[in-house]
C-alpha positions in Angstrom: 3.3 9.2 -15.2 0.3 8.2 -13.0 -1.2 5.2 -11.2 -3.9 4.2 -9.8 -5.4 1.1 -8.4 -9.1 0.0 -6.6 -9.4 -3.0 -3.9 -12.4 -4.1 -3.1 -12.2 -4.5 0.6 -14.5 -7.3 1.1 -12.8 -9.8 -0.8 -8.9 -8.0 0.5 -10.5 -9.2 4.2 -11.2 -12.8 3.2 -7.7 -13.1 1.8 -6.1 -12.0 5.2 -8.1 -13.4 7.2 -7.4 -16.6 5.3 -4.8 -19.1 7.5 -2.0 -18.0 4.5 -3.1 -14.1 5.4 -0.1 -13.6 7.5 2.2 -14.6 5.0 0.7 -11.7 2.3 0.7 -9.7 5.2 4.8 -10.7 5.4 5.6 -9.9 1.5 3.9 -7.0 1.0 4.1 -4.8 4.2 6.6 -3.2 5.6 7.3 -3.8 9.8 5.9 -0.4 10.4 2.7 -0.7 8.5 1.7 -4.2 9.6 3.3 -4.0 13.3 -0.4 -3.3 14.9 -1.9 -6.4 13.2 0.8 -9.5 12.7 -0.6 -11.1 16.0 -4.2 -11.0 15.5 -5.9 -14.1 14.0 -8.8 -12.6 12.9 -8.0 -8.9 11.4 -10.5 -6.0 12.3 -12.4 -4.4 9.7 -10.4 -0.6 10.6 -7.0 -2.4 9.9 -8.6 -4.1 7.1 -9.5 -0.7 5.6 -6.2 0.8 6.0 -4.3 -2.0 4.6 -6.4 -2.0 1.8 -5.4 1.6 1.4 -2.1 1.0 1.8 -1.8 -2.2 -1.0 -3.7 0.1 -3.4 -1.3 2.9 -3.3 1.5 0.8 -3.6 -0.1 -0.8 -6.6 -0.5 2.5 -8.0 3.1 3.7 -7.1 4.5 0.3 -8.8 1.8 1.5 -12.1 3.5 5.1 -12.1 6.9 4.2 -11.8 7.7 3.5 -15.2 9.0 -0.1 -14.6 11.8 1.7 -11.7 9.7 -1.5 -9.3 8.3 -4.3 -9.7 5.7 -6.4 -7.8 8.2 -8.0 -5.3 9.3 -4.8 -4.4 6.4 -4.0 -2.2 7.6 -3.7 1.2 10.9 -1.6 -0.1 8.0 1.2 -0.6 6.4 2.1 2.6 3.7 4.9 2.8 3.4 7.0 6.0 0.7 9.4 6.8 1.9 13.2 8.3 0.9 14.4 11.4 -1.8 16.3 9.0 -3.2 13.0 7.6 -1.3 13.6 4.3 0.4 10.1 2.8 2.9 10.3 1.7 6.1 7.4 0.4 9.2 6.6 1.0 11.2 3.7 -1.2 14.0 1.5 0.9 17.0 0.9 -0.8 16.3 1.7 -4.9 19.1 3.7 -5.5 17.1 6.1 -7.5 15.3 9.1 -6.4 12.2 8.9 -8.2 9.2 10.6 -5.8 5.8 10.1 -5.9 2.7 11.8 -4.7 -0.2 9.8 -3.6 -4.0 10.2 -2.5 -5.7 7.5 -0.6 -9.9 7.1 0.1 -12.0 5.1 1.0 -15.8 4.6 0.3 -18.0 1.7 1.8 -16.1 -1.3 -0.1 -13.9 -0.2 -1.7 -9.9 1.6 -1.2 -8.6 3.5 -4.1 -5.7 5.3 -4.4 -3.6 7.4 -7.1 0.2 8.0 -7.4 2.2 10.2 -9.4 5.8 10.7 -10.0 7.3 13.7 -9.5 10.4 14.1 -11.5 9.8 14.1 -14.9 11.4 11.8 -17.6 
C-alpha cells in the first residue's frame, strides 16, 4: 500500500511559529527530531523545511499503513536520515513489524513525501 502527503510550507511556518507551535511541535515530533528547535521562539525557515518533510512523511506512512496507526501515533514513528541522506523509519513501541520505505523532497513551498509498506498483506 502507498502514501503520500504535500505541506505547503508557508502556511506549516505560521502554525509553528504561532504561540501554540510548541505544543504541535510536542505531539507530533519525536525528542530527536525536534531537539534542535523546541527553544527557539521564532523557528528558522531550514528547520521549518525539514519539519515539514518530516510531518509529510509521517502523514504518508500513517496513509500506507493500512489502519496499523492512527493520527495520535505520530511521535511513535520517527524518521531518521543515513549517513547517505537516505530516510528512512523506525516505529516505537507497535508491536508489529510492518516497514515502510519513504522518499522526502522539497521544492520552493512545498514538502512532499511518499511511503510504502514493505511486507505485503
Amino acid at each position: 500500500m502507498l502514501g503520500i502527503d504535500i505541506v505547503y510550507i508557508p502556511r506549516f511556518r505560521r502554525i509553528l511559529n504561532a504561540a501554540y507551535g510548541h505544543l504541535m511541535i510536542e505531539r507530533i515530533f519525536s525528542q530527536e527530531e525536534y531537539d534542535s528547535s523546541k527553544n527557539a521562539k521564532i523557528i528558522n525557515n531550514k528547520i521549518v523545511i525539514h519539519l515539514a518533510g518530516i510531518f509529510a512523511a509521517k502523514e504518508a506512512i500513517i496513509k500506507a499503513s493500512l489502519g496499523m496507526l492512527k493520527l495520535d501515533d505520530m511521535r511513535r514513528i520517527i524518521i531518521y536520515n543515513s549517513s547517505e541522506g537516505i530516510p528512512y523509519v523506525k516505529i516505537i513501541d507497535n508491536g508489529s513489524t510492518a516497514e515502510f520505505d519513504i522518499s522526502i523532497s522539497h521544492d520552493q513551498d512545498y514538502a512532499v513525501a511518499i511511503a510504502q509498506r514493505k511486507d505485503r498483506i
